[in-house]
N, CA, C and O of each residue as an XYZ file, in Angstrom:
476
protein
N       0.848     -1.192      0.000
C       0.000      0.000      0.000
C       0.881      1.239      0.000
O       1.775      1.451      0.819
N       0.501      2.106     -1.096
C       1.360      3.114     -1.421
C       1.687      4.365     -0.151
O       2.665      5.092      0.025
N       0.204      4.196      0.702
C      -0.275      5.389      1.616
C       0.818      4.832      2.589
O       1.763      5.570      2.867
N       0.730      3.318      3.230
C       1.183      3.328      4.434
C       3.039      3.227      4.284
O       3.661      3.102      5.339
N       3.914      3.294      2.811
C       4.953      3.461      2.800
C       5.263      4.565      3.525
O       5.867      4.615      4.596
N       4.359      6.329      2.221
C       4.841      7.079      3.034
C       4.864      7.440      4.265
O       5.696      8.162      4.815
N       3.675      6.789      4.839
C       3.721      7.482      6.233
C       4.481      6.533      7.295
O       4.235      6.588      8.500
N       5.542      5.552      6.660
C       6.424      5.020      7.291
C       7.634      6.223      7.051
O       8.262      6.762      7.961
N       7.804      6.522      5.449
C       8.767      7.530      5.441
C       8.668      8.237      6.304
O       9.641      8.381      7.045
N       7.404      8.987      6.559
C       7.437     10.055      7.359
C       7.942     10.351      8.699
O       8.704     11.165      9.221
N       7.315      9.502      8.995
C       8.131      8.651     10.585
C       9.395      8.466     11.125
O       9.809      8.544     12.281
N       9.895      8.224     10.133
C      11.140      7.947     10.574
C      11.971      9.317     10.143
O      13.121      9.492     10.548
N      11.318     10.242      9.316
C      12.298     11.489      8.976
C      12.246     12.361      9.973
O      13.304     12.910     10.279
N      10.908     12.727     10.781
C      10.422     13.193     11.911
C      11.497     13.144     13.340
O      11.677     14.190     13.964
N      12.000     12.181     13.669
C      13.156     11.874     14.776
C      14.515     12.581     14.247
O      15.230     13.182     15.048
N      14.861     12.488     12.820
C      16.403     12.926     12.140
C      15.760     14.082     12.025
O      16.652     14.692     12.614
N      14.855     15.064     11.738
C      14.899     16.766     12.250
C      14.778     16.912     13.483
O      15.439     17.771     14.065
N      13.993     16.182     14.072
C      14.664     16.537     15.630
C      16.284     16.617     16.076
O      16.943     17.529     16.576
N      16.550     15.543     15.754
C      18.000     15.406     16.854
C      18.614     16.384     16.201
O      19.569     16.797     16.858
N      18.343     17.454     14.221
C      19.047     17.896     13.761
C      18.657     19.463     14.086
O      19.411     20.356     13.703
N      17.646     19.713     14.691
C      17.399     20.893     14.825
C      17.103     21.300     15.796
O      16.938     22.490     16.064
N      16.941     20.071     16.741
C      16.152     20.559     18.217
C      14.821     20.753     18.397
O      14.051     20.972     17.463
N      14.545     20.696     19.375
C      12.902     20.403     20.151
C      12.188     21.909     19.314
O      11.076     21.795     18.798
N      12.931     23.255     19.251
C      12.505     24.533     19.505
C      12.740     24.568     17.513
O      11.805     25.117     16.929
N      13.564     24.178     16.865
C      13.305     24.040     15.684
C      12.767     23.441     15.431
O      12.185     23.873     14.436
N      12.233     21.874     15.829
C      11.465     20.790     15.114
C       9.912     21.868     15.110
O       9.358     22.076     14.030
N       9.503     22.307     16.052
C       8.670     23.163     16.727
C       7.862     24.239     15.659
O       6.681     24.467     15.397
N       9.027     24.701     15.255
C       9.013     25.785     14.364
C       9.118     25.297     13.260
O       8.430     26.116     12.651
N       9.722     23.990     11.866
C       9.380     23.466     11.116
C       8.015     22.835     10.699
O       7.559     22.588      9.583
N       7.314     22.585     12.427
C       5.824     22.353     12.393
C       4.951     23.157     12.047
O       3.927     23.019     11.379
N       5.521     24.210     12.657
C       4.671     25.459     12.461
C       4.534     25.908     11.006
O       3.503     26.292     10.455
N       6.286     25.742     10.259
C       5.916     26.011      8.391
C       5.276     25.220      8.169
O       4.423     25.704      7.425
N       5.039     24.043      8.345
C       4.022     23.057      7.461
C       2.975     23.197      7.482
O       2.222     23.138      6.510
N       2.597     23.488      8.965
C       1.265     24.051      8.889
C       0.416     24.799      8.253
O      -0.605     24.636      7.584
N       1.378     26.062      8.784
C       1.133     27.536      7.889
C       1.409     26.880      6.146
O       0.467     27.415      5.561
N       2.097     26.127      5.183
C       1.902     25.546      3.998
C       0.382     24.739      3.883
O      -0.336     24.850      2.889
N       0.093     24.053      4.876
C      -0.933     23.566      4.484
C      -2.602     23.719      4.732
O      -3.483     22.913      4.434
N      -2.712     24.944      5.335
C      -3.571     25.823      5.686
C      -4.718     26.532      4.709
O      -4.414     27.357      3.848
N      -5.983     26.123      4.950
C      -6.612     27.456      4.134
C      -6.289     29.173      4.832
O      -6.414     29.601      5.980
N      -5.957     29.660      3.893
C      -5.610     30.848      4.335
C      -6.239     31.917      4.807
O      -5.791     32.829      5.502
N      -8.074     31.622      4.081
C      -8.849     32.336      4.952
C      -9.675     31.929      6.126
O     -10.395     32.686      6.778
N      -9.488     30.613      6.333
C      -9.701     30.131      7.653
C      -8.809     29.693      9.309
O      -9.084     29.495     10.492
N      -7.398     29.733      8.204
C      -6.353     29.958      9.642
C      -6.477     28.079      9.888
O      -5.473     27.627     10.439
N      -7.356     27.228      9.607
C      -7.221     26.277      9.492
C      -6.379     24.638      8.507
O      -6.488     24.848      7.299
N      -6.016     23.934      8.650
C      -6.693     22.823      7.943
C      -7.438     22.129      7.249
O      -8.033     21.194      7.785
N      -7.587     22.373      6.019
C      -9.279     21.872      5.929
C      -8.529     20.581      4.641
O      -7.428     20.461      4.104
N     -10.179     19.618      4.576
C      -9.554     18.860      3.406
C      -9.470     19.178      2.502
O      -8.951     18.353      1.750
N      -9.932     20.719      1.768
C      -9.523     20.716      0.994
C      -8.225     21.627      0.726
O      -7.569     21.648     -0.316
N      -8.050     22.205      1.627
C      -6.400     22.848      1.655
C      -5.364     22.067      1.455
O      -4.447     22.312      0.670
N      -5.486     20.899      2.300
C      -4.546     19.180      2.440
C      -4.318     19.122      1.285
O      -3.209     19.243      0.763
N      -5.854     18.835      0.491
C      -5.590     18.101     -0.935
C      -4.930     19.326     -1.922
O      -4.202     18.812     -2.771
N      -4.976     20.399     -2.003
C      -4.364     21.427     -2.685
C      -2.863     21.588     -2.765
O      -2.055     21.761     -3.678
N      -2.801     21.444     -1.249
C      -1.035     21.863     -0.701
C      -0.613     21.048     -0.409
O       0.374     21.354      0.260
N      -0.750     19.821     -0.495
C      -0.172     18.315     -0.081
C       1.231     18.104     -0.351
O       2.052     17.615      0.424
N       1.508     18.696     -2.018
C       2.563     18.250     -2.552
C       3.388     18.912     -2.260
O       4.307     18.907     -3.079
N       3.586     19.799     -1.062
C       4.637     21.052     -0.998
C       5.534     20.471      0.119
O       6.626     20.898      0.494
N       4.621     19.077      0.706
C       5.329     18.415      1.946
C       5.439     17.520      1.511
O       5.646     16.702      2.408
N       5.436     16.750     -0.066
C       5.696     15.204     -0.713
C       4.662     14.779     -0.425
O       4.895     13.613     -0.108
N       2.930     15.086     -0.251
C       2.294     14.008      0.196
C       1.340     13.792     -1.183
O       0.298     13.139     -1.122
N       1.618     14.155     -1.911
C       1.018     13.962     -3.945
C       0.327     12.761     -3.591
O      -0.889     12.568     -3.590
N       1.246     11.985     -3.294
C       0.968     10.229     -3.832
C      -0.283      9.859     -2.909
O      -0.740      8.753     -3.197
N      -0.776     10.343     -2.139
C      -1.567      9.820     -0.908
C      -3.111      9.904     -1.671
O      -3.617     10.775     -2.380
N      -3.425      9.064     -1.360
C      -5.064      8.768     -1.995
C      -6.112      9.999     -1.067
O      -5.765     10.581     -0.040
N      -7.136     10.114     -1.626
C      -8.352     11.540     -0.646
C      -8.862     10.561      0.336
O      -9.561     11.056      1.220
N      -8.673      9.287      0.385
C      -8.991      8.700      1.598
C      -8.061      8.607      2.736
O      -8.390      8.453      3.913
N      -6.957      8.707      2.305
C      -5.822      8.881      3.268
C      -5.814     10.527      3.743
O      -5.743     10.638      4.967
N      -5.858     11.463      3.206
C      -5.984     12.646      3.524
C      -6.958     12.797      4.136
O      -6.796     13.815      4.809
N      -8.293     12.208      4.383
C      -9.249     11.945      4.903
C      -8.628     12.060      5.977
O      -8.365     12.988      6.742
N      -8.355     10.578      5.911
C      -7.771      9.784      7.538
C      -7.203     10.632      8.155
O      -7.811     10.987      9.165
N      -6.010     11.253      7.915
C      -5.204     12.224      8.904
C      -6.155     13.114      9.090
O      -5.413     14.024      9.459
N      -6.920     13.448      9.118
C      -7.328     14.992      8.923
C      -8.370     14.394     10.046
O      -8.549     15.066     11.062
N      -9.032     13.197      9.891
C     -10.032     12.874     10.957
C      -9.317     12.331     12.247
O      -9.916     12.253     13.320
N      -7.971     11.949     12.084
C      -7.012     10.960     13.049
C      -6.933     12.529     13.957
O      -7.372     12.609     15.105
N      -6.333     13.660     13.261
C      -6.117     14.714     13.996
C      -6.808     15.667     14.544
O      -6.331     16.550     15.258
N      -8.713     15.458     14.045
C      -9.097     16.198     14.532
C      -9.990     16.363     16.001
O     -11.135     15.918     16.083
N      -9.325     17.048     17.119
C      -9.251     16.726     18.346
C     -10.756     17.119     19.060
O     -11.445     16.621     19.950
N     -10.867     18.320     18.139
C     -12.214     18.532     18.584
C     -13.409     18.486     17.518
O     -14.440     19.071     17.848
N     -13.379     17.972     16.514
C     -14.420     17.168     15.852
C     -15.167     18.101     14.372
O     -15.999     17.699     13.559
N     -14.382     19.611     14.482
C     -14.956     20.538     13.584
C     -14.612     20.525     12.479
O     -14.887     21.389     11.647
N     -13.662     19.099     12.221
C     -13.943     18.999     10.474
C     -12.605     19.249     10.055
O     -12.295     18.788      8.957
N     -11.635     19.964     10.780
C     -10.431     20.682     10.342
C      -9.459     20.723     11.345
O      -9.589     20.340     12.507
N      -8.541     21.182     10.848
C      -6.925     20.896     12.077
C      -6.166     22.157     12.359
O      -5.367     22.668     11.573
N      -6.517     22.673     13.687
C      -5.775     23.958     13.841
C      -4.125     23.706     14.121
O      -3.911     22.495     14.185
N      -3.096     24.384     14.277
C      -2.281     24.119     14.534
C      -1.575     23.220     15.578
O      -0.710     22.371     15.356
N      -2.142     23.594     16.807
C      -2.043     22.830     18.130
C      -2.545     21.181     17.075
O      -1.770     20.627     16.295
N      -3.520     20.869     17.271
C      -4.129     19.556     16.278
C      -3.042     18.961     15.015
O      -2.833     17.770     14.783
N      -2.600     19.808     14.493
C      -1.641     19.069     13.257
C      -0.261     18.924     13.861
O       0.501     18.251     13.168
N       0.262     19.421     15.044
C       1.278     19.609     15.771
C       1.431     17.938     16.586
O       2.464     17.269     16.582
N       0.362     17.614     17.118
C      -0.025     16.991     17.998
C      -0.087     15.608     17.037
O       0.405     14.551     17.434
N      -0.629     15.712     15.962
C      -0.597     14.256     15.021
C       0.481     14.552     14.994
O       1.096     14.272     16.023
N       0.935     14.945     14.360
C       2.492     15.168     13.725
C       3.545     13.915     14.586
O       4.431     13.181     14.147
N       3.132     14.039     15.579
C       3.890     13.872     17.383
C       3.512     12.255     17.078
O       4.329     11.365     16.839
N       2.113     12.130     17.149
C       1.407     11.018     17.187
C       2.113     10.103     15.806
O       2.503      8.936     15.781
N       2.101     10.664     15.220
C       2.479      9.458     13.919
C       4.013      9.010     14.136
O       4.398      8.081     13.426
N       4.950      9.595     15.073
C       5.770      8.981     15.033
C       6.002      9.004     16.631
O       5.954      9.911     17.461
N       6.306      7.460     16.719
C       6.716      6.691     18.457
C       7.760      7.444     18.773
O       7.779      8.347     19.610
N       9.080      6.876     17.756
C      10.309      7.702     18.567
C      10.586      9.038     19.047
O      11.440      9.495     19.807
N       9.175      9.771     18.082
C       9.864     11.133     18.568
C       8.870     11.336     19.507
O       8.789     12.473     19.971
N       7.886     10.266     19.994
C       6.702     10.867     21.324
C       7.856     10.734     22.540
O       8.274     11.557     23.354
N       8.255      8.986     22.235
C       9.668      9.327     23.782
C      10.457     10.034     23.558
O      10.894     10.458     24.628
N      11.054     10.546     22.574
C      11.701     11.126     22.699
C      11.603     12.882     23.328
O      12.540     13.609     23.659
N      10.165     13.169     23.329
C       9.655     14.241     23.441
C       9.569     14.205     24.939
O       9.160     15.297     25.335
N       9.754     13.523     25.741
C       9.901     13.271     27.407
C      11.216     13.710     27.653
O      11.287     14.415     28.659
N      12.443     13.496     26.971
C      13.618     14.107     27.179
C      13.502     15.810     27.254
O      14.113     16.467     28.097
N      12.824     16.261     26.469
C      12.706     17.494     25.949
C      12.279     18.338     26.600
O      12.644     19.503     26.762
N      11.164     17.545     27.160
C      10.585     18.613     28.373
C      11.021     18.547     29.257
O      10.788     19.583     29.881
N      12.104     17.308     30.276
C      12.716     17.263     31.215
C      13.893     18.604     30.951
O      14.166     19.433     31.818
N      14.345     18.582     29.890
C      15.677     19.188     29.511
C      15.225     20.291     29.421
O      16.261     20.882     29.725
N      14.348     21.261     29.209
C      13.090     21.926     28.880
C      13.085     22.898     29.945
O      13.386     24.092     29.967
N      12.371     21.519     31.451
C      12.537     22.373     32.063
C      13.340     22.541     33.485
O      13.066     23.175     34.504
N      14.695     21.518     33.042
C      15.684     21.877     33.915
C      16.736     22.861     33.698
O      17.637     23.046     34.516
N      16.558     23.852     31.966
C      16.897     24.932     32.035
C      16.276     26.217     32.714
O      16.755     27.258     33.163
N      14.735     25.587     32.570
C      14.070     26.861     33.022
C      14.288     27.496     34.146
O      14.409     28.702     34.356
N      14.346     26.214     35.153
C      14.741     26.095     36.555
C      15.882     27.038     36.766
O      16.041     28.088     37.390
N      16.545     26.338     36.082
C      18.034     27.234     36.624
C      18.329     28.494     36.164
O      19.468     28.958     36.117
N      16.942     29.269     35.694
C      16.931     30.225     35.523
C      16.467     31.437     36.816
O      16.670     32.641     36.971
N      15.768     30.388     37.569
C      15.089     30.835     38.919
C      16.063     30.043     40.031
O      15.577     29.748     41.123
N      17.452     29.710     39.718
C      18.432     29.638     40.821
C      18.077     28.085     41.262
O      18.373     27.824     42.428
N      17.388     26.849     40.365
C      17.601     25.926     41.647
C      18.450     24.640     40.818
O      18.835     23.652     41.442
């Protein structure tokens, strides 16, 4: 199945921008994709923005049932579409290594913060 290759690709590219950019860049690479795959007068997600702007993140090949799927996998509160927080959050979800790995991040996160307030 053509769908579930890429979103093996995907997966595994997701962990190699992390370790290459960091928690606060991976962060902010989320944020361009987003903002790429966005209707622009809704500030949202929608399916049909997905299916428009798909190919700007390699996702061409993916069938409208697969674009479906993510779009319903991610949507947290049920309105049809994926705000940022929501496409951030799949994003996270589709790949394991970088969910544990995302426990380092916030430990590390916030044992700088700390020692910003002396402890």
């Amino acid at each position: 199945m053509a769908g579930a290759d890429k979103r093996a690709d995907f997966e595994d590219l997701l962990p190699v921008m992390a370790n290459k950019l960091g928690g606060e860049g991976l962060i902010n690479e989320l944020c361009n994709g987003f903002q790429l795959l966005m209707d622009k007068d809704r500030g949202v997600i929608t399916m049909e923005s997905l299916k428009k702007n798909a190919a700007f993140l390699g996702l061409q090949d993916l069938s409208e049932d697969e674009l479906a799927g993510m779009v319903k996998e991610g949507d947290l509160d049920r309105d049809g579409a994926l705000n940022q927080m929501e496409f951030c959050v799949l994003m996270f979800r589709l790949s394991p290594e970088l969910m544990q790995e995302s426990r380092f991040w916030l430990e590390e996160a916030l044992e700088e913060e700390l020692k910003g307030y002396g402890f």
